[in-house]
N, C-alpha and C positions, 0 to 999 in steps of 0.2 A: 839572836835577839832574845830578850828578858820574854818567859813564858809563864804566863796566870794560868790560874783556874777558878773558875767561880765555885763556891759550897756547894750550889745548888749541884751542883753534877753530881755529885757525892753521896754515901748513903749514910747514916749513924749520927752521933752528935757534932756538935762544932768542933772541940777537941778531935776526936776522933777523923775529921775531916783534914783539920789543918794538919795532922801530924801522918796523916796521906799523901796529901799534895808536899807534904817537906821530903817525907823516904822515899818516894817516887823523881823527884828531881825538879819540881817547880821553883821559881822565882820568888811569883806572890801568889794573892789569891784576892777576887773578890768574894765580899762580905753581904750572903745576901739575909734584907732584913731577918725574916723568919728563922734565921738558924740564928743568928745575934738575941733577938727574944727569946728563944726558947731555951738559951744557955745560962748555967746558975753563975757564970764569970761574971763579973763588973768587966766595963771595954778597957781599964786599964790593966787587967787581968788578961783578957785577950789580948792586947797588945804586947805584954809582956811574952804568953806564951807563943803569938807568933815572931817574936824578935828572935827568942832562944833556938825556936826553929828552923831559923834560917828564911823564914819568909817576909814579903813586906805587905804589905794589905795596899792593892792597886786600886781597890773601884769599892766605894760603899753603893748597894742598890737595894730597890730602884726607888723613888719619889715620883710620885704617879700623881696625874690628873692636877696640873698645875695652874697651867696656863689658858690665856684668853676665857675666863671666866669673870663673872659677875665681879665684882668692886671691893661688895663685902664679903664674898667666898675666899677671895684671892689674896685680901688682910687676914685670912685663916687660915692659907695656906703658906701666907707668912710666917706667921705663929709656928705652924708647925718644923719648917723649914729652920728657923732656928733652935728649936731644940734638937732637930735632927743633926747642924752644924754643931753642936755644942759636944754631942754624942760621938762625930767623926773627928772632935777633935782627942777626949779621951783615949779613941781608938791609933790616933796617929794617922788618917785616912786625911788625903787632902782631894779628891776627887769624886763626886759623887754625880749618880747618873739619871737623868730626869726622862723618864718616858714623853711620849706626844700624848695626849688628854685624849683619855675613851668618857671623859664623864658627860652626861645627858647635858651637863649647863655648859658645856663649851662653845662657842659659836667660832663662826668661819670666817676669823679675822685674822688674817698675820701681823696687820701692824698691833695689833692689842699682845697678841701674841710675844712680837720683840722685845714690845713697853715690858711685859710681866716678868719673861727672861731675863731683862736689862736689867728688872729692880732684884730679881732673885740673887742674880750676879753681884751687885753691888754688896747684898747681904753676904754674899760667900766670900770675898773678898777679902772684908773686914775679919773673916776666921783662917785665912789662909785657903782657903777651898776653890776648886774650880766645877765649873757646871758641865758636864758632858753631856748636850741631848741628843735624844735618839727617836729616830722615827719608828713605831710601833706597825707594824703589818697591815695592823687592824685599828688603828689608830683613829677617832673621830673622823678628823679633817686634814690629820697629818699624818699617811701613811709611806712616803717615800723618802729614801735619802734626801733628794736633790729638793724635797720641799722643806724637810728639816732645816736642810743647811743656806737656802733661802731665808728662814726666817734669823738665823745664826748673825750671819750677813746684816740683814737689814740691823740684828741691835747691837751689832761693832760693840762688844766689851770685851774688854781684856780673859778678865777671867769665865767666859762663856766659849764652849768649843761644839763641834756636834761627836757623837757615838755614833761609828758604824757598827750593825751587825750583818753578819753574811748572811743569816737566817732571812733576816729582816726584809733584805736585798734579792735575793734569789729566790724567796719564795713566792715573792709579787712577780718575779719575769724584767726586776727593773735590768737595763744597762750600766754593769757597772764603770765603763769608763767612762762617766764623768763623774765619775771618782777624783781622777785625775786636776781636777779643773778647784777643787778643793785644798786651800794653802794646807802642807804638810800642819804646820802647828796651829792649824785651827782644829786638827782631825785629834783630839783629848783620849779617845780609847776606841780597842777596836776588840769585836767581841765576834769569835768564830763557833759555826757549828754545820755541819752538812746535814742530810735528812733525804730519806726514801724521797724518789718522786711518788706524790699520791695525788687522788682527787678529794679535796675534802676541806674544810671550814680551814684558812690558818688558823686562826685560834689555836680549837684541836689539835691541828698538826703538830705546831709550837710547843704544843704544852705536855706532847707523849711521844714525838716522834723524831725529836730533834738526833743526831747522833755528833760522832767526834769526826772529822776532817777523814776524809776517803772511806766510810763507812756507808755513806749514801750515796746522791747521784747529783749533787749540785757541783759546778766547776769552781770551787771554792779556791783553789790555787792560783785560777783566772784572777778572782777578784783582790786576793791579795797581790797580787802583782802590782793594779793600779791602785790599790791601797799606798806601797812603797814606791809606786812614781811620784806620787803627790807628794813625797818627801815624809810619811809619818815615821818614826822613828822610836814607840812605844812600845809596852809588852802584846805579844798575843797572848790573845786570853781564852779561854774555852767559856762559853757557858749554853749550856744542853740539858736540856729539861725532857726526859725520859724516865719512863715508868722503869725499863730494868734496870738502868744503872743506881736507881734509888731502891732498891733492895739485892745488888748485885755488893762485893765486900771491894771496900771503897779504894783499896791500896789497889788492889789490879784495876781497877778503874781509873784510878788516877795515873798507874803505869801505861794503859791503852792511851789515854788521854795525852799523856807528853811522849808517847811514839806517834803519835797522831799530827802534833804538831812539827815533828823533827821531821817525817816525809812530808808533809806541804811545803816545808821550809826548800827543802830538795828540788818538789813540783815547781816552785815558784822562783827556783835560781838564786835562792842567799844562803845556802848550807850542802856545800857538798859531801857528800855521803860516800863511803866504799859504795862502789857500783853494785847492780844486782846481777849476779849469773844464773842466768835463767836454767831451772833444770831440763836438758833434753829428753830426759824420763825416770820410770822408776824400779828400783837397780831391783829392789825388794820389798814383799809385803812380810812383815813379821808378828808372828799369832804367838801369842802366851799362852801357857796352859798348864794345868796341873794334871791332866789324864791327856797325854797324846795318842789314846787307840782311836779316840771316834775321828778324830782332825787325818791321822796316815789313814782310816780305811776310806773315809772321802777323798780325798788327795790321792790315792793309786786308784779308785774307780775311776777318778777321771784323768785318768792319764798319767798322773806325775809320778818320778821315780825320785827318794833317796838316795840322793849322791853324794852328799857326805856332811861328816860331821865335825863339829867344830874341837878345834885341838884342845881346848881349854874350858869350856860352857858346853853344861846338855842343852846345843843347839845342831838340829838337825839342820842341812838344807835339800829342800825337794825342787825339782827341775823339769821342767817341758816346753821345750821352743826357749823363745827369750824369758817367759814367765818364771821368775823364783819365788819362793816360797819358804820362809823360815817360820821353822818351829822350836820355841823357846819351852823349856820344860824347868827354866831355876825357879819357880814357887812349888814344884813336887812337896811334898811336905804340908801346904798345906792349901784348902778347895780354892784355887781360882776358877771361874768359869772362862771357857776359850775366850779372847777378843784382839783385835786388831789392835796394838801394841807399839807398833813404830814401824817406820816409812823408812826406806832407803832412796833417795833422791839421786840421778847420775848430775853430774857436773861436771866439767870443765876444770874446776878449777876451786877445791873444795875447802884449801884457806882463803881464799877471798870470799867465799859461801858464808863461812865462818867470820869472817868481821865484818861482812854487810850485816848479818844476825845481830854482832854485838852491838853495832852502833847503833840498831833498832831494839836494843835494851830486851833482845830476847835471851833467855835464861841458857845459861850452858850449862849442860850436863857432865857430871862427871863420872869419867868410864872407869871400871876396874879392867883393866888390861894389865896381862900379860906382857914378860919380855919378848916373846913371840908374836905378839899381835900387832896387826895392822892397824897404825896409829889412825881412827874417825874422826871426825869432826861430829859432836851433837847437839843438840837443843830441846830445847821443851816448846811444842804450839799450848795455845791458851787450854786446850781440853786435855794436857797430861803427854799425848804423842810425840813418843821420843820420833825426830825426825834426824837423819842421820846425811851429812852430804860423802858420795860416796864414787868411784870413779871401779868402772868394769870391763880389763880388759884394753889400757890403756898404759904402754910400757915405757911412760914416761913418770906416771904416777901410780904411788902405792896400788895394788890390786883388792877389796875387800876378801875374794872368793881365796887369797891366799890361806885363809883360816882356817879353812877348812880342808880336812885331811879323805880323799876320795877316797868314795866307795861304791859308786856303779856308775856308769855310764848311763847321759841322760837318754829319755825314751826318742823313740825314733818315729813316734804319731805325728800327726801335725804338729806344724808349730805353733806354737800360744804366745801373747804376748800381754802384759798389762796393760788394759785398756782404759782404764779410770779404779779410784779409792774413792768409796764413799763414807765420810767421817760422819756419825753423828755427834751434837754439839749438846751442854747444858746448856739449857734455856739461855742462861745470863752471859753464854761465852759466845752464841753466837754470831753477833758484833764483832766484834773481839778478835775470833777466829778470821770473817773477812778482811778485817782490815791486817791484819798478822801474816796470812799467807799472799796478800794483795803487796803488802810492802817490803817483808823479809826475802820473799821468797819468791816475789816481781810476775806474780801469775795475774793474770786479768781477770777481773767478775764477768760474768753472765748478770743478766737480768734478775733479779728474784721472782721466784714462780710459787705457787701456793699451791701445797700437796693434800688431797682428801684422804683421809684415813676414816674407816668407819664411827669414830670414834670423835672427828673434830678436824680442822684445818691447821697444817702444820707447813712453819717455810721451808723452803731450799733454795740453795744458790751454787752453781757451778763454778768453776775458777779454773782456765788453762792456759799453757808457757803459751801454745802454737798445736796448729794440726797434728804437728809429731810430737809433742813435747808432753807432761805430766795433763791430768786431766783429775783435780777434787773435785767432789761433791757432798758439801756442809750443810745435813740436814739435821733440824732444829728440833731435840728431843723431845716426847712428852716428859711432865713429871715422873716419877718412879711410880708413885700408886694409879699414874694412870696408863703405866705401859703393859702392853699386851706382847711383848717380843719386839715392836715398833726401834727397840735403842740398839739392836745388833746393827754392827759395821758390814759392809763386805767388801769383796775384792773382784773386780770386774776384769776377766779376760777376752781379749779381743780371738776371734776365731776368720778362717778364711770361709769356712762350709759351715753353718751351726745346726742344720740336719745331719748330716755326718758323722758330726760332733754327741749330738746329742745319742743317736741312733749307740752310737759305743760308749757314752754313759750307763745310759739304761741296761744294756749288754752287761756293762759291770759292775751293777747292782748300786747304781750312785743314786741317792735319794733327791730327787727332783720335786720343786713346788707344781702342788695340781691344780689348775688353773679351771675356773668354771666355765660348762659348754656356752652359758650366756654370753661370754665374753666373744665368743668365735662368731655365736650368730647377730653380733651386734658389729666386728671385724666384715662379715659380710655385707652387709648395710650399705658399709663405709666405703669398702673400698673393690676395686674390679680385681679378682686374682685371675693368672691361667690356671687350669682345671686339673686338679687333684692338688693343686697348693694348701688351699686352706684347709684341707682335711686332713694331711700333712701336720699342720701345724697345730689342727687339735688334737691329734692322736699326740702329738712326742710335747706337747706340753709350751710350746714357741709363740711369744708374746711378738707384736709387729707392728709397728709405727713407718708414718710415710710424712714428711715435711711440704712443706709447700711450697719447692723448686723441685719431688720427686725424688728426693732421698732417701733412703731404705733404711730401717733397723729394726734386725731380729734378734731377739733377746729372751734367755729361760734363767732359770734362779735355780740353785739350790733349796734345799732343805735347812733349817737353822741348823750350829750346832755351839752350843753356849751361845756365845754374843757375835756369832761370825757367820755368813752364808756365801757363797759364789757364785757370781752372775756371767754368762759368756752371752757376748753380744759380735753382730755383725753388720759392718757397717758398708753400706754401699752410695752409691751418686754424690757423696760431699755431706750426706747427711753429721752433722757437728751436734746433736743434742742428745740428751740421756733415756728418751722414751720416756716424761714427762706425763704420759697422758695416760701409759700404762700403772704405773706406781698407785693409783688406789685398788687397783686388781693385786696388785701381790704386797698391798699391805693387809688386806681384806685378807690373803691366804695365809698368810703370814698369821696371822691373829685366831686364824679357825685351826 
């Protein structure tokens, strides 16, 4: 299907916008008023430089506060209405989109209503125009589809249709299958955007919190569906009115935006896609660094042995249980600070990883490889992380660990396994990032949860395949001058004992976060231990959450070192969350 985008999603000038939405891979675009004012083009100018770019201009908007008003207000909104036609005809626009009247003078009359439509219609007509209206959320006396397209109905004109929006639709609770019940070619444009569930004024919501199609929590795929029952046959169109995307740089925004649309098209059964292969976990975490003494003397305190190294790249690999660990040292030369770098992903099946990626327009990375090297598949996620699909141990397909040329045999400690990656995100990619690892990469959201930091409130969201399967967690960085250490990544190992654990950390001199006594005598409070537990766990430093079906998770942190710290957790009863409640205690330590 043909795929818009509105300006307004957009951040910078009109130019600047339209020549977004063209390298990103749009159709059209609507033209919303305030970007057309505020640009030094004449609309024959813009039409020109949207022709050359390959786009068509779908939706001029909006015309507001039209209808069922007074007599002589409404011979004024005449007036205006045809110089606004006269202006979309310059531009080549033959559609333009008329909100439901929030003004004080409107009264609660449909048939007035139709009559005003009817006459508007007639006006647009005569310029080649058609009238798309749309019910506003918050709209005086017209805030639902099904009462828009009632009054639609009632003034039977040709060139008068209604405008759905999903926003519009889902955030009042309406039902949208009677959708359905709406003739295809009466339905003139359909205008999509998803959005957090929140409690709070639509308006507000509307106007900062809108997002792009699987970013939020509306079943916006639902509604397209009966959107396409009803026979509409038009562009989808984005339009999302969000504070970050309008200071976020407008090409990736516009590249989020038309992946946004290509997986709903998937959701909703009219574009099928390479399927997703979900990863069953994570082969490798791998650390850059330009000093690797502090990263090996943490990594053998806690267990890990260098077993060997890569035939062609100073890249180490270190070992313990299933857990691997790479350490990359090609910036030597000159100061990078340690951080979490790229993911190795297991898979199945790691070319077809690789063109569910591309057809979600995620970036591929190009490797310098060796004639010795085991051919990868890579990618770029939205914050830089090279993410790698990769298969371990599996002698049907390439081996990654072929690369590397042994040199000790792994430790014989417990065994460790990757438990969860926790990525922190720029501000502006955090969107972005769920919807990327949600679509490419076919992991599932969690909930969004809001993290205290002494410092201010900051989100997070979880994402995983399955109980066994990969487990991120994309938390939402502060700015740089307001970070405190808050932007270091880390890498979560799951343990079977994590007293045990810990007790041979501290034994081997591994620099562990100290954790304040307040913390234990508030842990008691809370909850009933048996007797010498919890003093246990304030002596070795073990952080401890309980769910509420009786799930257990005990959890200790490393010490930072650059941008990277180690978490080992222990999960018991089915407990499935990340100790949520713990995280403003080791951001607070974190920070002192």
């Amino acid at each position: 299907m043909r795929k818009s985008i509105a300006t307004v999603c957009l951040s910078g000038t009109l130019t600047e916008k339209l020549t977004a939405a063209s390298r990103a891979g749009f159709d059209g675009v609507e033209i919303f008023e305030n970007d057309l004012l505020a640009s030094p083009l004449a609309p024959e100018e813009i039409a020109a430089r949207t022709t050359d770019l390959g786009l068509r201009i779908d939706l001029y908007q909006p015309m507001r506060d039209i209808e069922a008003v007074p007599e002589e207000l409404f011979a004024r909104n005449l007036r205006r209405a045809r110089h606004k036609f006269e202006l979309m005809r310059r531009l080549g626009a033959d559609t333009v989109l008329v909100c439901s009247s929030v003004s004080p003078h409107a009264v609660d009359d449909d048939a007035l209503a139709a009559e005003h439509l009817s006459r508007l219609a007639d006006l647009a007509r005569e310029s080649g125009i058609r009238v798309a209206y749309e019910a506003l959320a918050w709209g005086r006396h017209v805030s639902t589809y099904d009462h828009a397209w009632r009054i639609v109905r009632a003034a039977d004109h040709p060139a008068l249709g209604t405008c759905l929006d999903s926003f519009h639709i889902l955030s009042r609770g309406s039902d949208p299958k009677g959708i359905e019940d709406i003739p295809g070619d009466k339905i003139f444009f359909l205008q999509l955007a998803d959005a957090p569930l929140m409690a709070m004024d639509v308006l507000q919501w509307s106007r900062h919190y809108r997002c792009f199609p699987g970013q939020g929590g509306f079943d916006v795929a639902g509604l397209l569906r009966h959107v396409l029952a009803a026979g509409y046959d038009g562009p989808l169109s984005l339009e999302v009115f969000n504070d970050v995307f309008r200071q976020a740089d407008a090409g990736r925004t516009a590249l989020d935006g038309l992946r946004s649309l290509l997986a709903l098209e998937e959701n909703a059964g009219v574009l099928p896609l390479p399927a997703p292969v979900t990863p069953s976990g994570v082969a490798f975490a791998e650390l850059a660094t330009s000093d690797p003494e502090p990263v090996g003397e943490l990594l053998t305190a806690l267990g890990f042995t260098r077993t060997g190294r890569h035939h062609g790249k100073p890249v180490d690999l270190w070992e313990q249980g299933e857990a691997r660990v790479l350490v990359n040292t090609a910036t030597a030369g000159r100061r990078t600070d340690t951080t979490l770098a790229a993911v190795g992903l297991e898979t199945t099946d790691p070319a077809a990883s690789a063109r569910r990626a591309e057809a979600l327009l995620a970036p591929a990375l190009p490797k310098r490889r060796g004639a010795q090297d085991v051919p990868l598949e890579s990618i770029a996620a939205p914050d830089g992380t090279e993410v790698l699909f990769c298969a371990t141990g599996r002698p049907e397909l390439p081996d990654w660990t072929d690369d590397f040329a042994h040199t000790a045999e792994p430790p014989a400690t417990a065994a460790l396994a990757i438990d969860h990656l926790a990525l922190t995100q720029p501000w502006h990619h955090f969107d972005e990032a769920v919807l990327f690892h949600r679509t490419v990469l076919g992991l599932s959201p969690h909930d969004t949860v809001e993290l205290a930091d002494p410092y201010g409130l900051f989100r997070s969201r979880a994402l995983s395949a399955s109980s066994h399967g990969p487990r991120l967690v994309l938390n939402l960085a502060p700015t740089p001058e307001e970070d405190g250490g808050t932007r270091a990544r880390h890498v979560a190992f799951a343990v079977d004992d994590i007293v045990t654990a810990v007790r041979r950390f501290r034994a081997a001199g591994a620099g562990l976060l100290r954790v304040p006594a307040n913390y234990y005598d508030d842990l008691e409070a809370r909850f009933d231990f048996p007797e010498g537990e919890l003093e246990t766990y304030r002596e070795l430093g073990i952080l401890y959450d309980r769910d509420e079906r009786g799930g257990e998770f005990r959890h200790c942190y490393t010490e930072t070192v650059g941008h990277v710290f180690f978490e080992f957790v222990q999960r018991s009863g089915g407990y499935a969350g990340f100790g949520a409640a713990n995280a403003p205690i080791r951001l607070a330590a974190q920070r002192r």
